[in-house]
C-alpha positions in Angstrom: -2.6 13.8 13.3 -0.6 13.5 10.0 -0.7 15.8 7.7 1.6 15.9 4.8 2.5 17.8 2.3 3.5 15.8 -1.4 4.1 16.8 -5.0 3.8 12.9 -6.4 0.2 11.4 -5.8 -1.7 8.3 -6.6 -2.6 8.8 -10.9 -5.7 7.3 -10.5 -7.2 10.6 -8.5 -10.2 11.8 -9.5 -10.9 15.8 -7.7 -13.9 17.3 -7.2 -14.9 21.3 -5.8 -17.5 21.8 -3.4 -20.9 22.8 -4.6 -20.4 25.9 -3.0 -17.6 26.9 -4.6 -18.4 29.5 -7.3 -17.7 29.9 -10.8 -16.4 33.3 -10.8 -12.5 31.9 -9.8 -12.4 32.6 -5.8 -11.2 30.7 -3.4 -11.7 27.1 -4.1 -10.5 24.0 -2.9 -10.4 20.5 -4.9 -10.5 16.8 -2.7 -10.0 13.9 -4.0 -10.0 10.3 -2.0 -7.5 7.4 -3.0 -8.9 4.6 -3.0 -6.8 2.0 -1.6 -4.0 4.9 0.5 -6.8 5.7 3.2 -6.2 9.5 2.4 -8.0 12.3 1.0 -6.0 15.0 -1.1 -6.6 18.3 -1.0 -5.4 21.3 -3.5 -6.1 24.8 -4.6 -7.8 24.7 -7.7 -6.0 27.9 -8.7 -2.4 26.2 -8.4 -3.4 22.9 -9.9 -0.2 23.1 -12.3 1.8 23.5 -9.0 1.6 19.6 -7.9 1.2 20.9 -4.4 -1.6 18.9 -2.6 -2.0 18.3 0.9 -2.5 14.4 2.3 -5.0 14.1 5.1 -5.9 10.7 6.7 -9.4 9.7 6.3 -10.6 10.2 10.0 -8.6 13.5 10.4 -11.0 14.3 7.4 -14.1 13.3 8.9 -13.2 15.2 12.1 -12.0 18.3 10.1 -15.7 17.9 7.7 -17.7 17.4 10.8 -16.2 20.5 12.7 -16.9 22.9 9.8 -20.4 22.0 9.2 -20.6 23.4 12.7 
């Protein structure tokens, strides 16, 4: 599995928060999917000024989605 962790990603991003997340702050999580990198991004939507996401191959992604809907 790769996972990596990147400051610089693809400008053409566009994220999106579950529609479980709350609007009350929390703990929330934003995902976006580049198009043409096979990855999904993922970052906290509290530290979106950070440039911190995380870089998940789209089949680790599926596996990860598909285990927590367990």
């Amino acid at each position: 599995m790769s996972i990596d962790q990147h400051i610089e990603q693809p400008g053409d991003l566009v994220w999106f928060k579950s529609s479980h997340s709350g609007t009350n702050g929390g703990d929330c999580v934003e995902v976006a999917v580049a198009a043409c990198a096979g990855a999904v991004y993922v970052r906290d939507s509290k530290a979106v000024g950070s440039g911190l996401v995380l870089r998940v191959g789209r089949d680790e992604w599926a596996a990860f989605v598909t285990h927590a809907a367990r």
